[in-house]
N, C-alpha and C positions, 0 to 999 in steps of 0.2 A: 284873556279874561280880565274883568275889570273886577279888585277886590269891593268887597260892600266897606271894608274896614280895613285899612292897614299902619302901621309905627314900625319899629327899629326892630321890632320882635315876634310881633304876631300879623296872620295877615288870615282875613275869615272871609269865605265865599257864602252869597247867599243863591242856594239854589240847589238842584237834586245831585250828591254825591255823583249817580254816577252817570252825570254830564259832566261832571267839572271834572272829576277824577283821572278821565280818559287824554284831557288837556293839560296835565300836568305833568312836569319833570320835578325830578329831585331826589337826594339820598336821605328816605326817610329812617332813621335810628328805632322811634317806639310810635307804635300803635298805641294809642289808648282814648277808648272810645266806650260810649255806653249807648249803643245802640237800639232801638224800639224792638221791643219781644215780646209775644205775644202769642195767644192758639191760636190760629183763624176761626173762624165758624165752623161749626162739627158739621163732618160730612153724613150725608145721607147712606145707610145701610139695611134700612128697617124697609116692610112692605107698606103701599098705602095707608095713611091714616096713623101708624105707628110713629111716629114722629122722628127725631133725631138721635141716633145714637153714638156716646161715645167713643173714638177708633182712633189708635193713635200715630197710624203713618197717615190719613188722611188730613185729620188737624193738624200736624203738623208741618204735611210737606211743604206747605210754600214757606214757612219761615224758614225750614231747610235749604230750600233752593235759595233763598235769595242773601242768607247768611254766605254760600256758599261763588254767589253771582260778584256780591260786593267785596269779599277778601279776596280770591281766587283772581278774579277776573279785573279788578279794577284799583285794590289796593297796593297785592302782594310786589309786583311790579315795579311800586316808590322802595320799598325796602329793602334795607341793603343783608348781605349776606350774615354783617355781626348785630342787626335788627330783632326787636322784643315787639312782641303782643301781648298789652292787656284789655281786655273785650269783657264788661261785667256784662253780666247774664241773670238765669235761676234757673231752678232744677231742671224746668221744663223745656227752655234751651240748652242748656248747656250742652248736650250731647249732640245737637247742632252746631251750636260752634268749634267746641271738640271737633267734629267730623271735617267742618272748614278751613281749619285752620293744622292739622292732622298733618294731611300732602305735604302740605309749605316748609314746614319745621322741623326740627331736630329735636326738640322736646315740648310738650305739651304737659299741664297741671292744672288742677282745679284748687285756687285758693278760694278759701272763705270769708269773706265781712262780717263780723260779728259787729252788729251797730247797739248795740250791748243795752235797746231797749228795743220791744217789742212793740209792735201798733195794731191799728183799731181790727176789730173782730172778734171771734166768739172760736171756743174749741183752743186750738194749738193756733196761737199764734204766730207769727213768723217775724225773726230778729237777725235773722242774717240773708246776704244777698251772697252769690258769686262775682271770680272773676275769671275768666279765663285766662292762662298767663302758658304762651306759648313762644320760643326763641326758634331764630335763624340758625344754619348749620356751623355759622364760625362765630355766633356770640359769645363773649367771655364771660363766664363765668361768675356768678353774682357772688360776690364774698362776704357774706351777712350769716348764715348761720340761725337766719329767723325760720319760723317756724310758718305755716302756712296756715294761720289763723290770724288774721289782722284785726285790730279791735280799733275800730273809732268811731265817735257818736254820729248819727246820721244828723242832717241837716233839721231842723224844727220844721213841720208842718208848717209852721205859722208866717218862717221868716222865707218859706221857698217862692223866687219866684221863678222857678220851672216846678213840673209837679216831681222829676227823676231827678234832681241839684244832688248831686255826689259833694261830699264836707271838702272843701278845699285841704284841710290837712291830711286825708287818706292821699288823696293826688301827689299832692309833693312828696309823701312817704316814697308812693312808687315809684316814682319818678329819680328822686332821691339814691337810688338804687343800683341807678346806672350813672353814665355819663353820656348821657343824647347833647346830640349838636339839632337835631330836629324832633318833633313829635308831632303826630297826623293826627286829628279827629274828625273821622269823616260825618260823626251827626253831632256836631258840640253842641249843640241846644243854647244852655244862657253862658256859655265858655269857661264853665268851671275848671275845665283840662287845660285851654290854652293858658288863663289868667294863673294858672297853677304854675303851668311849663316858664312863662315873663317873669312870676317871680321869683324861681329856680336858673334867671337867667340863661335857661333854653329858648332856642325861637320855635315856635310852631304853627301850626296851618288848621285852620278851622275851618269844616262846612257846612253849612245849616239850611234845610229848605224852608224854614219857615222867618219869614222877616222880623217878627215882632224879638225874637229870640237873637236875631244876629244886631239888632237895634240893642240888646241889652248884653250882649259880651260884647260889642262893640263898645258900652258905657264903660262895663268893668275895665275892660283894658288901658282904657284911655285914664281913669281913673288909678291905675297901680304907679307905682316910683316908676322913675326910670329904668330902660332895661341895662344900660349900663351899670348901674349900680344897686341893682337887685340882684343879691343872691346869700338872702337871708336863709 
């Protein structure tokens, strides 16, 4: 495979995770990815003419299966045995990725984002996102003592340019957490995880289907210090 982007630290595929994924070797340390979530289209239940009703193993089986296609089948494989998952989510996956990532691991947890402002709409707003945050059977033990509520501001509407941009400093918190020699992002989007992992002087692996987006973490990275002497 030819990378779209690679330096001394980070190296990003452009193209569908799970073609490139199945071509790779390596002992990946953390997952940490934010992957597309979403209900599909509400399945049909009603008689003619009744239109579409809400049902919730039908909305949601395919993001089930395919949360479960892409860890299971195509990720779990790079990870090594003292390997972390974090996988941000919301309510309405989360217990699909829970469920995927379930088999694989030793421990499973739902942290929370508190991005300590809320955004646009009416009623109850919504101010925090998930993460899923599940460990291999011989990970060591995270020696922090935090508490499973993370508080950091979300990225500004205004300055995003993907529309899901995770704040660079939540990333390096997690990241921070552990000691990775590798970290996987099978959908980095604009590579706010990799550019995270370079400046925590970990190396990591990006993969993005869409070009415009590997054209722009391919920007950031090139753009951070060296990896040799990042690890601010």
């Amino acid at each position: 495979m030819k990378p779209y982007y690679q330096d001394d630290a980070v190296t990003i595929y452009n193209g569908d995770c799970r073609e490139i994924l199945p071509a790779m070797t390596g002992n990946v340390d953390m997952v940490l990815s934010d992957p597309p979530y979403f209900v599909p289209a509400n399945s049909y239940t009603g008689k003619r003419g009744e239109g579409y009703h809400r049902k919730m193993l039908g909305d949601t089986s395919i993001m089930g299966m395919a949360f479960e296609l892409v860890f299971a089948h195509y990720v779990d494989r790079l990870v090594s045995d003292t390997g972390t998952y974090y996988v941000f989510c919301d309510p309405q996956s989360y217990p699909h990725v829970w469920a995927s990532l379930y088999p694989l691991c030793h421990s499973t947890r739902m942290l929370v984002w508190d991005k300590m402002t809320s955004f646009n709409g009416y009623t109850w707003r919504r101010q925090f996102e998930l993460i899923a945050w599940a460990s291999k059977p011989n990970a060591p033990r995270i020696p922090t003592g935090d508490g499973d509520v993370l508080r950091c501001r979300a990225v500004k509407v205004g300055d995003r340019e993907h529309p899901a941009e995770k704040p660079h400093e939540l990333l390096r918190q997690l990241i921070g957490k552990h000691a990775p020699t590798l970290v996987l992002d099978p959908f980095c989007g604009s590579g706010a995880a990799v550019v995270a992992a370079k400046t925590c002087g970990v190396r990591a692996v990006g993969i993005e289907i869409e070009e415009r987006y590997c054209e722009l973490a391919a920007r950031r990275c090139s753009q951070e210090m060296d990896f040799h002497t990042a690890n601010t």
